[in-house]
Every structure is written in structure tokens, then in C-alpha cells.
Residue frames as qw, qx, qy, qz and C-alpha x, y, z in Angstrom:
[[0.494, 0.333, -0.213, -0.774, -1.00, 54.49, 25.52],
 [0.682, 0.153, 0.684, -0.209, -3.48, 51.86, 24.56],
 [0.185, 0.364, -0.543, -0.734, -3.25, 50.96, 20.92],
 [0.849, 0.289, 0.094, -0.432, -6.44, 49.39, 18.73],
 [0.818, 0.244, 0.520, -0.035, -6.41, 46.03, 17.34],
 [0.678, 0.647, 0.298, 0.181, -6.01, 47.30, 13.84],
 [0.182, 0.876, -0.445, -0.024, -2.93, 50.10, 14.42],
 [0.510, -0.476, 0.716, 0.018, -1.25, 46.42, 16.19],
 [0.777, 0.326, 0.493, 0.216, -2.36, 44.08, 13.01],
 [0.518, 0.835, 0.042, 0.178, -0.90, 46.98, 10.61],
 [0.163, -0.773, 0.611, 0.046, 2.48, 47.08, 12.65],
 [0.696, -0.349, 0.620, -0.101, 2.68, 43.48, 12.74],
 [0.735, 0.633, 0.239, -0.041, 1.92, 43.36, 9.08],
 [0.206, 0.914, -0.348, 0.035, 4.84, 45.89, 8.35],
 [0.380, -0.649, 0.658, 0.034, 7.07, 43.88, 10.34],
 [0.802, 0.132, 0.569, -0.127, 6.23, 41.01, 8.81],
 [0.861, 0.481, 0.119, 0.110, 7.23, 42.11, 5.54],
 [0.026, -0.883, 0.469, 0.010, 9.95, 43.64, 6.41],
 [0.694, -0.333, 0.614, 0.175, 11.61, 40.19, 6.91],
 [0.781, 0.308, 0.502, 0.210, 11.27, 39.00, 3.50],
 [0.395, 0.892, 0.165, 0.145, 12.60, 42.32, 2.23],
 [0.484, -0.779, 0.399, -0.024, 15.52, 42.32, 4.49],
 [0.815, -0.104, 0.552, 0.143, 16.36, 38.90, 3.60],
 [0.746, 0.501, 0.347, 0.266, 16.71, 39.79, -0.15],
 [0.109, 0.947, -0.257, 0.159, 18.90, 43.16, 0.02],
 [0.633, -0.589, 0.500, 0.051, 20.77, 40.68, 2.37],
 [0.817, 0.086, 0.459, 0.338, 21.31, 37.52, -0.18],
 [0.625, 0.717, 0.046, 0.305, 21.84, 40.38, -3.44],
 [0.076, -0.943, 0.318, -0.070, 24.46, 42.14, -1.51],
 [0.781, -0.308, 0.544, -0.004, 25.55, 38.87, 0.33],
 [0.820, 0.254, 0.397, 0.324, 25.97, 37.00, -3.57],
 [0.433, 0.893, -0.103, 0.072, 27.57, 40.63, -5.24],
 [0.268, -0.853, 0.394, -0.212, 30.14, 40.60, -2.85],
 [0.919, -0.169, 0.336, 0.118, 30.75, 36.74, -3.01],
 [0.123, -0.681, 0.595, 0.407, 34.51, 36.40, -4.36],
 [0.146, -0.012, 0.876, 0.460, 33.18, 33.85, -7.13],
 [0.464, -0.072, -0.445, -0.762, 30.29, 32.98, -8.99],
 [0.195, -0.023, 0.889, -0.414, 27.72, 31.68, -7.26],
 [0.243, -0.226, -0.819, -0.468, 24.87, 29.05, -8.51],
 [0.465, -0.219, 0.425, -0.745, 21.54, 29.85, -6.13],
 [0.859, -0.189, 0.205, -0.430, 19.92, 26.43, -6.83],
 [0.849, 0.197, -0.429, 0.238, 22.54, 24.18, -7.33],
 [0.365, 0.043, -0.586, 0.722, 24.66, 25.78, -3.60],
 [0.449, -0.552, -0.647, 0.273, 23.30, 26.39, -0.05],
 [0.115, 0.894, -0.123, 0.415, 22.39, 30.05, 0.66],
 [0.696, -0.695, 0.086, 0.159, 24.88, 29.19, 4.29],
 [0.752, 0.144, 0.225, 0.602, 27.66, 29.34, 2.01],
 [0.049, 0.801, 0.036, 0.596, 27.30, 33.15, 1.61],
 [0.514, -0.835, -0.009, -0.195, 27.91, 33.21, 5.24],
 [0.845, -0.318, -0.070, 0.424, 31.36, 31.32, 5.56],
 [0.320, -0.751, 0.271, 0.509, 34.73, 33.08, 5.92],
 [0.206, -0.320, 0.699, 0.606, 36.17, 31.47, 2.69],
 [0.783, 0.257, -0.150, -0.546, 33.74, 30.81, -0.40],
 [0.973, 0.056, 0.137, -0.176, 33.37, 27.48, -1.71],
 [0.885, 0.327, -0.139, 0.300, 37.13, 27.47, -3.77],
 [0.646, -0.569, -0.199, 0.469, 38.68, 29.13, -0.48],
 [0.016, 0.658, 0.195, 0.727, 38.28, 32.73, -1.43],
 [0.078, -0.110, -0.463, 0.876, 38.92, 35.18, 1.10],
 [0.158, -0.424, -0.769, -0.451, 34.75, 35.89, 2.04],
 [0.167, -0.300, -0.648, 0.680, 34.59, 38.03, 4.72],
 [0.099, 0.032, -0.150, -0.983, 32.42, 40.88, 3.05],
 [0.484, -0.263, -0.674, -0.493, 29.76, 38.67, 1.95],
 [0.532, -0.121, -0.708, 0.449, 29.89, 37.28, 5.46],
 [0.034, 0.235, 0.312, -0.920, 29.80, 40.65, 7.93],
 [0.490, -0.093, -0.175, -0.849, 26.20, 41.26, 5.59],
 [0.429, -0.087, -0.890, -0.131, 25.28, 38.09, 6.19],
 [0.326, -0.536, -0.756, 0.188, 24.83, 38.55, 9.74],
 [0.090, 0.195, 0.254, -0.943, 24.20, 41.63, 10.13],
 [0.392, -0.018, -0.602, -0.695, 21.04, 40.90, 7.70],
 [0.567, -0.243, -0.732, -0.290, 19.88, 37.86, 9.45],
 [0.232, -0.254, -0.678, 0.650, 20.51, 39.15, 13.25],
 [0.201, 0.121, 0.140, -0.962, 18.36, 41.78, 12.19],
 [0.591, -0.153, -0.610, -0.505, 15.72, 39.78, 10.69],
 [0.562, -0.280, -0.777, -0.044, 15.70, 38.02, 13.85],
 [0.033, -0.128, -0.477, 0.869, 15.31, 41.05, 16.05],
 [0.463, -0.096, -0.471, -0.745, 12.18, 41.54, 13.74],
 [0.606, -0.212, -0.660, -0.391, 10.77, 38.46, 14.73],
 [0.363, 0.009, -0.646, 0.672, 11.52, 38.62, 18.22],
 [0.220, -0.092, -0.027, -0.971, 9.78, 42.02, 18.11],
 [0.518, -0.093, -0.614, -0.589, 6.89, 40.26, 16.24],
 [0.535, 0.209, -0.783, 0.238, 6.99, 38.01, 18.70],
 [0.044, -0.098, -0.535, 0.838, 6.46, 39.79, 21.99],
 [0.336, -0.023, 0.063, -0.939, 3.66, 41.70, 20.40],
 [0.602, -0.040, -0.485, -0.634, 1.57, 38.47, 20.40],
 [0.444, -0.223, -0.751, 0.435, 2.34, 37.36, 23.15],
 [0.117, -0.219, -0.499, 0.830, 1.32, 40.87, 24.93],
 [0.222, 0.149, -0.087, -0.960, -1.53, 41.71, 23.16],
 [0.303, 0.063, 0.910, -0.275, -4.39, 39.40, 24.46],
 [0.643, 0.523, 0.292, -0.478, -7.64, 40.47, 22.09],
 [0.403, 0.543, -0.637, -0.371, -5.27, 38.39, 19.01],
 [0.756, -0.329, 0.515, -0.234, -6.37, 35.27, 18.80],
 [0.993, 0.047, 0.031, 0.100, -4.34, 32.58, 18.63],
 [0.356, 0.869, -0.279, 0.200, -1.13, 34.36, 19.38],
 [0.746, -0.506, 0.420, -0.106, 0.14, 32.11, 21.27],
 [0.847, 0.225, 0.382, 0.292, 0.66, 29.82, 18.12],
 [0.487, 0.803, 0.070, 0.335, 1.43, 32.67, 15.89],
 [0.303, -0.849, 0.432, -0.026, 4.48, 33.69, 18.84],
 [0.871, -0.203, 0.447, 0.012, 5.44, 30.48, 19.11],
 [0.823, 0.238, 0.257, 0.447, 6.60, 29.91, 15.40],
 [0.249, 0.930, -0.161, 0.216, 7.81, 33.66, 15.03],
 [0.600, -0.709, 0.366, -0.058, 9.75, 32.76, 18.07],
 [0.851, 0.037, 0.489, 0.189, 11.16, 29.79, 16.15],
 [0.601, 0.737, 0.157, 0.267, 11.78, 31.52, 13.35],
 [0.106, -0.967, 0.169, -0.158, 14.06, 34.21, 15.44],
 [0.717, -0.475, 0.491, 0.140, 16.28, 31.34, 17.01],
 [0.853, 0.276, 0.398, 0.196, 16.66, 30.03, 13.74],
 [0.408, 0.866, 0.069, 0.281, 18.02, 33.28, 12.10],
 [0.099, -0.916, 0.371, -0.114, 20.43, 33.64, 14.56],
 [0.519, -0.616, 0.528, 0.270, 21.92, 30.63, 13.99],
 [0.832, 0.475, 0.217, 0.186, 22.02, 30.65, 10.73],
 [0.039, 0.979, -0.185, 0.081, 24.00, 34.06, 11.16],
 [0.438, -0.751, 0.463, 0.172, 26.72, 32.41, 12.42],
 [0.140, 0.634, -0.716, -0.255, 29.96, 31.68, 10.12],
 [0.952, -0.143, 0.172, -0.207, 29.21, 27.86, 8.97],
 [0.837, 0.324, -0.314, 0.309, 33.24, 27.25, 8.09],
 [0.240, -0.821, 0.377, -0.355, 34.45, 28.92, 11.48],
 [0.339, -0.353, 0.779, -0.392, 34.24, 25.73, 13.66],
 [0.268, -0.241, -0.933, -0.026, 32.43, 22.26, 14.16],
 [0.024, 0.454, 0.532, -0.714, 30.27, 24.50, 16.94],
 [0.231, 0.397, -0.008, -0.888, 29.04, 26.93, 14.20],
 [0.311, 0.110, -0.737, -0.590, 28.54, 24.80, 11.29],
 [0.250, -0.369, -0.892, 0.078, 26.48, 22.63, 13.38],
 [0.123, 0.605, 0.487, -0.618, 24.43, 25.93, 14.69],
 [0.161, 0.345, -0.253, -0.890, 24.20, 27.29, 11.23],
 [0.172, -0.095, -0.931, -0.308, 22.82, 23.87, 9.78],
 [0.002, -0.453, -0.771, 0.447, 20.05, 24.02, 12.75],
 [0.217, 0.519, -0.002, -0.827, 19.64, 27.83, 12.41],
 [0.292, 0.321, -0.418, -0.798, 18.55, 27.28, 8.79],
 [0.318, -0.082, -0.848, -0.417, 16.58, 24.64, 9.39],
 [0.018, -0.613, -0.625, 0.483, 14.37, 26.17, 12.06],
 [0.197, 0.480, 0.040, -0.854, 14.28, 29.27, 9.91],
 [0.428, 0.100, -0.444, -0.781, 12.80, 27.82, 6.97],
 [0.265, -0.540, -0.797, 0.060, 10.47, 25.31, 9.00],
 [0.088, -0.519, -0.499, 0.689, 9.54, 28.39, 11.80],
 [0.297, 0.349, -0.170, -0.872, 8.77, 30.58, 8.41],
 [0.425, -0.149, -0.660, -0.601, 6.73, 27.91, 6.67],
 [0.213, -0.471, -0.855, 0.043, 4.61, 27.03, 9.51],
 [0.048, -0.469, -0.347, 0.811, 4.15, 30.38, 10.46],
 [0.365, 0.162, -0.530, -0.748, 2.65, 30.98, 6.81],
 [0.363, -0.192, -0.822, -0.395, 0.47, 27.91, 6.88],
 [0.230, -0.321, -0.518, 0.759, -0.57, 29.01, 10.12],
 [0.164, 0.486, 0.028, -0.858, -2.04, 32.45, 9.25],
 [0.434, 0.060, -0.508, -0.742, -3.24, 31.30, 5.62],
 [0.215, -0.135, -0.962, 0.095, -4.71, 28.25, 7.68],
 [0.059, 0.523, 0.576, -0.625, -6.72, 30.45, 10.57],
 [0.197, 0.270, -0.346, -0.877, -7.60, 32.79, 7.20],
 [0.279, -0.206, -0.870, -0.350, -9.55, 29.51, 5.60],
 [0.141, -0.398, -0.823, 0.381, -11.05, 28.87, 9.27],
 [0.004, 0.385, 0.263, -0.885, -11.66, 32.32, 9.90],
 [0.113, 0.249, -0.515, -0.813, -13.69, 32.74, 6.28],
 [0.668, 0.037, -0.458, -0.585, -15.24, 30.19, 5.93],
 [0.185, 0.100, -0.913, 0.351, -15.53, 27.93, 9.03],
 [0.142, 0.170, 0.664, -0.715, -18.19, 29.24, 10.74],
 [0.492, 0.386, 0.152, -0.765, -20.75, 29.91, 8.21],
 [0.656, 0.416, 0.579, 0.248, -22.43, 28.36, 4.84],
 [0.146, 0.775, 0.029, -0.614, -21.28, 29.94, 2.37],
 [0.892, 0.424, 0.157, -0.018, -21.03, 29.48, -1.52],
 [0.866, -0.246, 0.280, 0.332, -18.04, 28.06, -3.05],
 [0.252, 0.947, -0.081, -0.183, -16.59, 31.11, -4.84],
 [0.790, 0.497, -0.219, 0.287, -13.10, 31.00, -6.89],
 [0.003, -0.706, 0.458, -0.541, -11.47, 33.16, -3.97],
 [0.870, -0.319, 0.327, -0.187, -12.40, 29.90, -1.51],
 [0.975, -0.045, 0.093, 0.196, -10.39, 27.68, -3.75],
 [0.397, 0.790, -0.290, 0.365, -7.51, 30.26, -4.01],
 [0.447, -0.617, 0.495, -0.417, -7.30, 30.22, 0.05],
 [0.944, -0.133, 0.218, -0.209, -7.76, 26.61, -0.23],
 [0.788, 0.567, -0.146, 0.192, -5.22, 26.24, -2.90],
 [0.175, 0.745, -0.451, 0.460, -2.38, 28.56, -0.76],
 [0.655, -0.495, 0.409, -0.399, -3.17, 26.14, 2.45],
 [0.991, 0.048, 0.116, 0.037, -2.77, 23.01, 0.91],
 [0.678, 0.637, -0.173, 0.323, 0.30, 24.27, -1.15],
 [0.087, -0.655, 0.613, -0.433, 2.27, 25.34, 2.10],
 [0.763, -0.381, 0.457, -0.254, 1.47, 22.30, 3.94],
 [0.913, 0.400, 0.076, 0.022, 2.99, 20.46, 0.64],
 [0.476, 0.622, -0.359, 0.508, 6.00, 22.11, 0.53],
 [0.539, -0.693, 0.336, -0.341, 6.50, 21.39, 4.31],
 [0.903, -0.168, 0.388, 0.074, 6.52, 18.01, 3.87],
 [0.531, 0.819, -0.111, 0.185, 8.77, 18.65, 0.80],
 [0.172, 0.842, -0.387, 0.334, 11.15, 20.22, 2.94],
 [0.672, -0.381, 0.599, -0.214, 11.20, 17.42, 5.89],
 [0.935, 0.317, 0.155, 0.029, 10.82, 14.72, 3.35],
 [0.784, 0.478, -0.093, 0.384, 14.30, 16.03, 1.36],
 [0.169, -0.831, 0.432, -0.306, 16.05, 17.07, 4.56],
 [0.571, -0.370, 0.731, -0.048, 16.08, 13.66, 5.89],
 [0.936, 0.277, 0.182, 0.114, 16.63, 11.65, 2.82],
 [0.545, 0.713, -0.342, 0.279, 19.81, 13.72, 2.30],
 [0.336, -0.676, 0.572, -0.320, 20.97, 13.27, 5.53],
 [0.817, -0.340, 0.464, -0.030, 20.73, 9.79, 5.72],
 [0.928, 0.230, 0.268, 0.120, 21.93, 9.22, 1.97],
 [0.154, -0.843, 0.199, 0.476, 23.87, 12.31, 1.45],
 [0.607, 0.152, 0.444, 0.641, 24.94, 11.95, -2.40],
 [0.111, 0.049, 0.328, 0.937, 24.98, 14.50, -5.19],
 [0.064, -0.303, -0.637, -0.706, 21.50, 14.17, -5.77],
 [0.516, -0.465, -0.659, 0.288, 20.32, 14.48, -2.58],
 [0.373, -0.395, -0.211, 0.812, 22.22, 17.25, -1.86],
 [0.046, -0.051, -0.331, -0.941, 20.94, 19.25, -4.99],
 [0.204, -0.486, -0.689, -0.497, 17.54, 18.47, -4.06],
 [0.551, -0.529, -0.448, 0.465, 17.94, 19.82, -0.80],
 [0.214, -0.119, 0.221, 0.944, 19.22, 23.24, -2.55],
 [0.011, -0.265, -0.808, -0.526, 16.73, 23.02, -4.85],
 [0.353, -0.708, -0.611, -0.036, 13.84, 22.76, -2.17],
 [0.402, -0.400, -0.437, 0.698, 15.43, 25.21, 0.02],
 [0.004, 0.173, -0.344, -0.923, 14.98, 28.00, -2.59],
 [0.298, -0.483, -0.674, -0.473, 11.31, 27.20, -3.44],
 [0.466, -0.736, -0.449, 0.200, 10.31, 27.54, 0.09],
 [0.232, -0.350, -0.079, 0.904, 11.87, 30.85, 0.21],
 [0.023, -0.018, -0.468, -0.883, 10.74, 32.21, -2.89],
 [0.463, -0.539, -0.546, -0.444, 6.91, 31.04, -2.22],
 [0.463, -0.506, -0.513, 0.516, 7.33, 31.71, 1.76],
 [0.196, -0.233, 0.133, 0.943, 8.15, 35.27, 0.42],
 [0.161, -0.258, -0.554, -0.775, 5.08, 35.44, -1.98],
 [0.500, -0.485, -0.716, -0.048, 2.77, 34.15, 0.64],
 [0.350, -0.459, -0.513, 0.635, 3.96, 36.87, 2.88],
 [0.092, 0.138, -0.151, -0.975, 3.00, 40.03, 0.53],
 [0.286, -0.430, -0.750, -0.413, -0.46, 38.03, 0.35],
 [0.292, -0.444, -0.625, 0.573, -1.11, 38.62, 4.50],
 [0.048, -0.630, -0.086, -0.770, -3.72, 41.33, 5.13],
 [0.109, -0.559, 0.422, -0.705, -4.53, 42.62, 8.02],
 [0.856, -0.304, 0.102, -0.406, -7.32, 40.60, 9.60],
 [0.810, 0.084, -0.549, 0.190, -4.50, 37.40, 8.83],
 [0.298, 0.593, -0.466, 0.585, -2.47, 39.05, 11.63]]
């Protein structure tokens, strides 16, 4: 069976939020279950994922949702993934595979346990920093081709809903550099303050990656 254009941009939509709705049943279950108290912008959400919490609390509960949460998120995007790749009358789905694609690797290695080993911690660190790059460029992406798509081709007058689109493009491409900018300044200087700004940021770029995805309508897709 051949499916239209529009029944594939209204799955792709669905899937699409599904991630960001996934992701949050994951972290509120993930932080009830955590065997202390836990601070969301002052600690790393990868800490929900280890065996022991932060003051070596047994942590397996939190854990087991973890990945089950994020392996599924990244079967999502996988999904997502394929269908733009196979479904040639989408254009630019090449790009728009590409970072979904990114985004999937990343989720699966954040999934993994980041106080098991030296092996994991170092795939969970990665994992979570392809998944929140592969989800903000995939967002600036789509609200990008949205601008083009709107208002590239024609003249048209400079309405309040131009500088809204304009406003959500610039503002992801800000909080990109954001996130690159205060990944590598903690890495090379790694103090307290570093580190909390690195928290800090991580949690904005969720929390507006998430808003930016219940914006997507179809035609973004």
C-alpha cells in the first residue's frame, strides 16, 4: 500500500512527539524512584541512569527505566529515521534522517549505566552529547526549512508570525552554540562552575527542544 504525503507527515509528526513525551514519563519516574533527592539543574540527568546514586545508594530502579525509556526513544527515531530516508517526495530528508539518525545513536548511549565501567561512562557522556546536539539540530533544521519554506521564495509582508519563525530559528541556533560553547569550556576547565553551567544548559535545551517540538506542524515534516 502506497501512503500520501500527508498520512507520512502526520505519522512522522506523532512520532516525533512521542519522543519528548517518552522522555518525561522517563525522567519523573526515573527521579521518583531515585533513592535521594535529586537537584535537576544543579546534577546531570546521566546520573538517574547509574547503578548507585550520587551518595552510593543502591539505584537500580531508577536505572532499568532509564533505559528502557531511552532505548525506546531511540527505536522512535530510528523508525523516524528510515521513513525519510524511504520516502523520496520529502524534501530534504536526507538532512532531516541524518540528524534523527544522530539523535538515535545518541540515546542509546546515553542508556547505558554511566557508573558501570570506564567503557560506559565514556559511551554515556557521548550518548548524551549526540542526543542533545542530534535533537537541537534536528529542531533548527525543520524550524529553519519552515522560515525558507514561508518565506524564501516569495515577497511577502513582514507580519508578527515572520518574526515569531524568525525569532524560534535564531533562538535554537543560540542555544547550540550555548551548548558547544559550555561543553568545551567545562571540559577543558572542569571546576564547580563549569560544571553547573553545563547542568544548567543541558536542561534549557531540553525544556525548549521539547517546546519547539509541540510547535512542528505538518508541512515542517
Amino acid at each position: 500500500m502506497i501512503y500520501s504525503d500527508e498520512r507520512i507527515r502526520r505519522v512522522l509528526r506523532l512520532l516525533v512527539w512521542l519522543i519528548p513525551i517518552i522522555l518525561l514519563l522517563t525522567f519523573t519516574a526515573a527521579i521518583i524512584f531515585y533513592p535521594e533527592p535529586y537537584y535537576p539543574f544543579f546534577e546531570y540527568i546521566s546520573m538517574l541512569s547509574g547503578f548507585y546514586s550520587e551518595n552510593g545508594y543502591v539505584n537500580i530502579t531508577s536505572s532499568i527505566i532509564m533505559i528502557i525509556g531511552l532505548c525506546f526513544c531511540s527505536i522512535i527515531s530510528s523508525v523516524i529515521s528510515v521513513l525519510y530516508f524511504i520516502k523520496k517526495s520529502i524534501r530534504y530528508r536526507f538532512t532531516k534522517a541524518t540528524y534523527f539518525t544522530l539523535l538515535a545513536i545518541g540515546l542509546i548511549g546515553s542508556s547505558f549505566p554511566v557508573d558501570y565501567n570506564s567503557v560506559f561512562a565514556l559511551l554515556n557522556k557521548g550518548g548524551w552529547f549526540l542526543f542533545l546536539l542530534g535533537f537541537s539540530f534536528s529542531n533548527f533544521i525543520i524550524l529553519f526549512l519552515r522560515l525558507a519554506r514561508r518565506y524564501g521564495t516569495r515577497t511577502f509582508e513582514k507580519s508578527p508570525i515572520f518574526f515569531i519563525d524568525l525569532s524560534f530559528v535564531i533562538l535554537m541556533f543560540l542555544l547550540i552554540l550555548w551548548f558547544l560553547i559550555s561543553y568545551f569550556i567545562d571540559y577543558f576547565l572542569a571546576t564547580i562552575n563549569t560544571y553547573l553551567m553545563r547542568t544548567f544548559t543541558e536542561k534549557i535545551i531540553l525544556i525548549c527542544n521539547f517546546i519547539f517540538v509541540f510547535l512542528l506542524s505538518i508541512d515542517d515534516m
